[in-house]
C-alpha positions as CSV (number, residue, x, y, z in Angstrom):
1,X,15.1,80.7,-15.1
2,X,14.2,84.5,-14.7
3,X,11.9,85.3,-11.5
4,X,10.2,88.0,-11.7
5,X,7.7,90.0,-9.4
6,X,4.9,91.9,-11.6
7,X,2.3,93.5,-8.8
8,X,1.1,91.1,-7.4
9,X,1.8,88.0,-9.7
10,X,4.5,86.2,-10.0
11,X,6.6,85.0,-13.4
12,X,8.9,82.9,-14.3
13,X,10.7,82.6,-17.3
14,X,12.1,79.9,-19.0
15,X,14.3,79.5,-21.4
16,X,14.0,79.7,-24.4
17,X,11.5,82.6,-23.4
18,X,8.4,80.5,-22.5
19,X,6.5,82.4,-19.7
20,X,4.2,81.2,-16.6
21,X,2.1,83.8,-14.6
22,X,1.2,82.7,-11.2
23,X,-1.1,84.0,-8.6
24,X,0.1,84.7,-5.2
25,X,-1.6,81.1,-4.0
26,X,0.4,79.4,-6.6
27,X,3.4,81.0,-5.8
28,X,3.4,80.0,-2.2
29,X,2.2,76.5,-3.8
30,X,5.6,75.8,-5.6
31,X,7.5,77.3,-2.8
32,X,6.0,74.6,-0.7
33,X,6.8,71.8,-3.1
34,X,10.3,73.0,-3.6
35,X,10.7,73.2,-0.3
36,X,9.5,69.6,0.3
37,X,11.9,68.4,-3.1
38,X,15.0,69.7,-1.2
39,X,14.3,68.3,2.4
40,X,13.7,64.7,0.7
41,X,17.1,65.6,-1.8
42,X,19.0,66.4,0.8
43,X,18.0,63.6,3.2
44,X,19.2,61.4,1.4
């Protein structure tokens, strides 16, 4: 996966070159759940 910062969006792509925009609010959104995914992985 590519990250990559455009203004003030956020994209990430994926191979095999699909794209996803997200807004700032989103972006903060998934860092929150990936955050939450590795506490619980790592917990265990």
């Amino acid at each position: 996966m590519t990250v990559l910062v455009v203004g003030d969006r956020v994209a990430l792509v994926l191979p095999p070159g699909d794209t996803t925009v997200l807004t700032p609010d989103e972006a903060d959104a998934l860092a929150h759940l990936l955050d939450t995914a590795a506490d619980h992985a790592t917990a265990r």
